[in-house]
C-alpha positions in Angstrom: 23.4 -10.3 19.2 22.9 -9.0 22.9 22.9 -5.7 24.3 23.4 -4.0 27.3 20.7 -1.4 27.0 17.9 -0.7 29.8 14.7 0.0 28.0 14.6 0.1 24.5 12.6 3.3 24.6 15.2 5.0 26.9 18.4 4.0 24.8 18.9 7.6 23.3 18.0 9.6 26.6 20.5 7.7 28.2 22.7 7.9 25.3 22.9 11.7 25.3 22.7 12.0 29.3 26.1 9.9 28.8 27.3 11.6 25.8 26.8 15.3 28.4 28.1 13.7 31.2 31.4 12.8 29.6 31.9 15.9 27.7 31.2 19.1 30.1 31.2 21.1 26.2 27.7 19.5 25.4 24.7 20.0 27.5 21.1 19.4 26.9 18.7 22.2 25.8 16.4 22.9 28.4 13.0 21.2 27.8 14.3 18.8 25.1 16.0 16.5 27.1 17.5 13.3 25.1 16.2 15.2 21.9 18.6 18.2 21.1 22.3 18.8 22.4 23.7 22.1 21.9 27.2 23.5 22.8 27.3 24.6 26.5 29.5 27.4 25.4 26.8 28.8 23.2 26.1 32.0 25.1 29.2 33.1 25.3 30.1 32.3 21.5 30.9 35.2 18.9 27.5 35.1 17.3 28.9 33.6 14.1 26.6 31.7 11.5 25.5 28.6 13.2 25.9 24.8 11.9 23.0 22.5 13.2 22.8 18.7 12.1 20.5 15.5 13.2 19.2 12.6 12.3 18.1 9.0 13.8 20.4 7.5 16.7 22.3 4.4 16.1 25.0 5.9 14.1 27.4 7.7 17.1 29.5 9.1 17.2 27.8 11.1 14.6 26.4 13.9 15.2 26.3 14.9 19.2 30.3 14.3 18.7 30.7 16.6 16.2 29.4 19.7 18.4 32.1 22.5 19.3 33.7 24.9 18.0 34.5 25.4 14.5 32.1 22.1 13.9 28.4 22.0 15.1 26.7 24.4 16.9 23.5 21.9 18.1 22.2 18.4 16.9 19.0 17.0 17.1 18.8 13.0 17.9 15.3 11.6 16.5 14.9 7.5 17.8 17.0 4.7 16.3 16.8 5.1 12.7 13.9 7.5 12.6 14.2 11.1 12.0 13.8 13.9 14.6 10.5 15.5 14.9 10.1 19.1 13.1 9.4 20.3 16.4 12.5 19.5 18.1 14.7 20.6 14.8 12.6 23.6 15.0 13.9 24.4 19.0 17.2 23.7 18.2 17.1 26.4 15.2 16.0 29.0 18.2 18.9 27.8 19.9 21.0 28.3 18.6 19.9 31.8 16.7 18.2 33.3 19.2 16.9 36.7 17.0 16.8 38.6 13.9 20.3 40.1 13.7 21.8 36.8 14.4 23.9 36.0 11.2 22.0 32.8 10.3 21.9 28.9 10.4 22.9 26.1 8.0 21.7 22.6 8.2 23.9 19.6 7.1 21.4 17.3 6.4 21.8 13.5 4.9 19.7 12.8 2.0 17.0 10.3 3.5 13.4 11.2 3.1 12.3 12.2 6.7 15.3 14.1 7.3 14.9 16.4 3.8 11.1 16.4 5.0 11.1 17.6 8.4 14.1 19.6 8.4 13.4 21.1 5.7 9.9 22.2 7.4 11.1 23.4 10.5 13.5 25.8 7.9 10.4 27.0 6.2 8.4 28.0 9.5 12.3 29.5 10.7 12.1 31.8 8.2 8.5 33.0 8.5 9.6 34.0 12.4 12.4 35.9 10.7 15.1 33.7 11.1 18.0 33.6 8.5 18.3 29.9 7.8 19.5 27.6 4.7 19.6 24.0 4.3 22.7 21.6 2.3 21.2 17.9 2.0 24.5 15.8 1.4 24.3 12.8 -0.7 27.7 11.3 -1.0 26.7 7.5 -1.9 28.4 6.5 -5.2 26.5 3.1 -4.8 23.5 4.3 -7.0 25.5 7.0 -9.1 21.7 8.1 -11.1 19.0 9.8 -9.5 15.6 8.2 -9.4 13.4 9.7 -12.5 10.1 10.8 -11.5 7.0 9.0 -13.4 4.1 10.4 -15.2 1.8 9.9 -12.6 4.6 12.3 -10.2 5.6 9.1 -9.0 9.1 7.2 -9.1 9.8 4.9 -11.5 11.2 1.9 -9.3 13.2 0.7 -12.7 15.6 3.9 -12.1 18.3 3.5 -9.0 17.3 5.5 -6.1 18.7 9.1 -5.1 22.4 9.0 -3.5 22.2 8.4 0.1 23.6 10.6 3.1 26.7 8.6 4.2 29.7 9.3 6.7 31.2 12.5 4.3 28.8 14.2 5.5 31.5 14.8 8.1 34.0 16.6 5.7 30.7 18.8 4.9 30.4 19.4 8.8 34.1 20.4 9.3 34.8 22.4 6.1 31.5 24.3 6.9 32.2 24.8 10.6 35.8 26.3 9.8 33.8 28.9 7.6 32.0 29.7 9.6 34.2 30.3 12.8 36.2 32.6 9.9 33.1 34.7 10.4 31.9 33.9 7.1 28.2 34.9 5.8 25.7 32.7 5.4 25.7 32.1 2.1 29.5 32.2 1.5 29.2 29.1 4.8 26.4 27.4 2.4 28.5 27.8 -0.7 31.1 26.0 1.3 29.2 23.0 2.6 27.1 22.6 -1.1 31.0 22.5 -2.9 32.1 20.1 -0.2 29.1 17.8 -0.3 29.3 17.8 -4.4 32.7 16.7 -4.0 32.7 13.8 -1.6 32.0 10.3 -2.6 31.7 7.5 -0.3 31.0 3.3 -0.3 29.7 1.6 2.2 30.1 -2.2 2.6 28.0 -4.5 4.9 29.6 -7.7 6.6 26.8 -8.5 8.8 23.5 -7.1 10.0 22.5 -4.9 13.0 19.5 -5.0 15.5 17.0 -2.1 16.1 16.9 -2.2 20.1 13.4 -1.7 19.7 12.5 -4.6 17.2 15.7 -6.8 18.6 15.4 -8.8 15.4 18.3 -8.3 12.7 17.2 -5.9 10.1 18.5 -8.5 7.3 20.3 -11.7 7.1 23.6 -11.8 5.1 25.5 -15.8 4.7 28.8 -15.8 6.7 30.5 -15.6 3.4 29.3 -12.9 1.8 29.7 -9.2 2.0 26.6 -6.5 0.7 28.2 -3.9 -1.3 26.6 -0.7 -1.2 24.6 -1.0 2.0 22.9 1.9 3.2 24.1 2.6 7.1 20.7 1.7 7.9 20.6 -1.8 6.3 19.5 -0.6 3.3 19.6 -2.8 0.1 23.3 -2.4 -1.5 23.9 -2.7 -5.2 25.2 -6.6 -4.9 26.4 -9.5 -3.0 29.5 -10.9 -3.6 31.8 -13.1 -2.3 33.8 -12.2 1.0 37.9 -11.1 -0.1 40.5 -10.0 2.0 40.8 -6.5 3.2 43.5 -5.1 0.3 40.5 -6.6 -2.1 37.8 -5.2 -0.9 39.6 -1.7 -0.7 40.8 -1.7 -4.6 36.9 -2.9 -5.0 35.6 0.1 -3.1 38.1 2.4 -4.5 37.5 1.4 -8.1 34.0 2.8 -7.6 35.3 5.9 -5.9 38.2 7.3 -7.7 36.3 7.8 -11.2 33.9 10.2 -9.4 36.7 12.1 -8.6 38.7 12.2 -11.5 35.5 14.0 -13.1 35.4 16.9 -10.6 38.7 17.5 -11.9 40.7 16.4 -8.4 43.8 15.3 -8.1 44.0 15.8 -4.1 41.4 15.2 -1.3 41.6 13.5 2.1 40.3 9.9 2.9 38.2 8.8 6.0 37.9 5.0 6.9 34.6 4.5 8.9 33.9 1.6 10.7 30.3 1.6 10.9 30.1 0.9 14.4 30.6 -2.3 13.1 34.1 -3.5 13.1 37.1 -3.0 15.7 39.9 -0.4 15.0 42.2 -3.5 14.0 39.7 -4.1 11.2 39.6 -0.5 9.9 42.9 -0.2 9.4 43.6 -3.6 7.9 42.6 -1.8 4.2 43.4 1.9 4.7 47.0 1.6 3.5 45.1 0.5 0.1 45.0 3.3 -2.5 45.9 1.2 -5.7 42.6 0.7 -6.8 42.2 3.7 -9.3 42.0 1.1 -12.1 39.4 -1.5 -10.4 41.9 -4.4 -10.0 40.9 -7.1 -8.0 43.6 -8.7 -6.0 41.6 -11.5 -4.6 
């Protein structure tokens, strides 16, 4: 696969100089160039509870295009796939609640390891300066639907499926949570929000082909022109099987089979759907399945 980057090491500066170029609403935060985006409105905001996100780069528009108002307040890009440092969550914090009487700030995170790690340290030294700040991790991945039990030894037991992964509903969590909070809700009540909307989104991802690391430029797996991963984690992460390539109105009665059950046990009867592409396939593609909602009862059409 070829890519039209510069340097690999300068592929998310340039990224988020682009991403502020083209939308005058975002700007950098002074002194964390290419590592934190905030809303260039922030000054002049109502000083209502404030929503910051992050992760690894790689997966855009998510999360620098979810800043503004009623959504994200600041995001904070670590490298490709790797999580932002806990001093550059830490600034963006600041940022964006910039004293003590400031009504607080929530962070959306996605459930991946370096993420829970270092965003939840920059909350805990937050808090000792005074700040009000709370933390939702999101783990909408119905792929594994069992947590991981820890061993004896404090371990995990590899035979156990791992913890749900943060996936693109984190994006419902975003918006529900940013609405709240624009209402002028409290902290809490804007946590309560995003912790209801996070326990009730389910999500399936399904990988088609691999993708390339600018800084390895190797693919990060190899997958047989005729098969499909479902399951896989949005950074190439093992999936729960590989089957057989189907047609799109198969594959969405396969995806939705796994989804719908989740939902008839929270006791919903209405939601909203998101298609996500991945970065991977073209609009055409998306849409080729969306119109599938049939699948309640795991037929397979193929």
């Amino acid at each position: 696969m070829r890519k039209a980057i510069n340097a690999p090491d300068d592929v998310v500066r340039e990224m988020s100089d682009g991403i502020a170029l083209a939308h005058p609403s975002i700007c950098h935060l002074a002194g964390y160039e290419g590592h934190v985006l905030v809303r260039a409105d922030l000054a002049a905001a109502a000083p209502t509870v404030a929503l910051v996100s992050g992760g690894g780069s790689g997966h855009e528009p998510a999360h620098a295009g979810y800043i503004g108002r009623g959504m994200l307040s600041a995001v904070v890009l670590g490298a490709v796939f790797t999580s932002p440092s806990v001093d550059h969550i830490l600034a963006a914090i600041h940022a964006v609640c910039p004293s003590h009487d400031h009504p607080g700030v929530l962070l959306v995170v996605k459930n991946y390891t370096g993420d829970r790690l270092n965003f939840g340290l920059a909350m805990k030294m937050a808090r000792m300066a005074g700040l009000r700040v709370a933390m939702v991790v999101v783990g909408d991945d119905v792929s594994f639907e069992t947590h991981r039990s820890a061993s004896a030894d404090g371990g995990l037991d590899d035979a156990q499926p791992p913890p749900a992964r943060g996936l693109a509903g984190t994006i419902f969590v975003h918006k529900l949570a940013g609405a709240a909070a624009e209402r002028g809700a409290s902290l809490d009540e804007v946590a309560d929000i995003a912790s209801d909307a996070a326990a009730r989104t389910r999500t399936i991802g399904v990988g088609l082909g691999h993708c390339i690391v600018p800084s390895s430029g190797k693919p990060s797996f190899d997958l047989p022109a005729n098969e499909m991963e479902m399951g896989l984690g949005i950074h190439g992460e093992k999936g729960i099987a590989r089957e057989a390539l189907v047609p799109a109105d198969a594959l969405a009665s396969r995806m939705l089979s796994r989804l719908l059950p989740g939902c008839a046990e929270a006791h919903q009867d209405a939601g909203n759907e998101k298609a996500n592409d991945t970065g991977g396939d073209s609009g055409g593609d998306s849409g080729s399945g969306s119109g599938r909602n049939d699948g309640a009862d795991g037929d397979d059409d193929s």
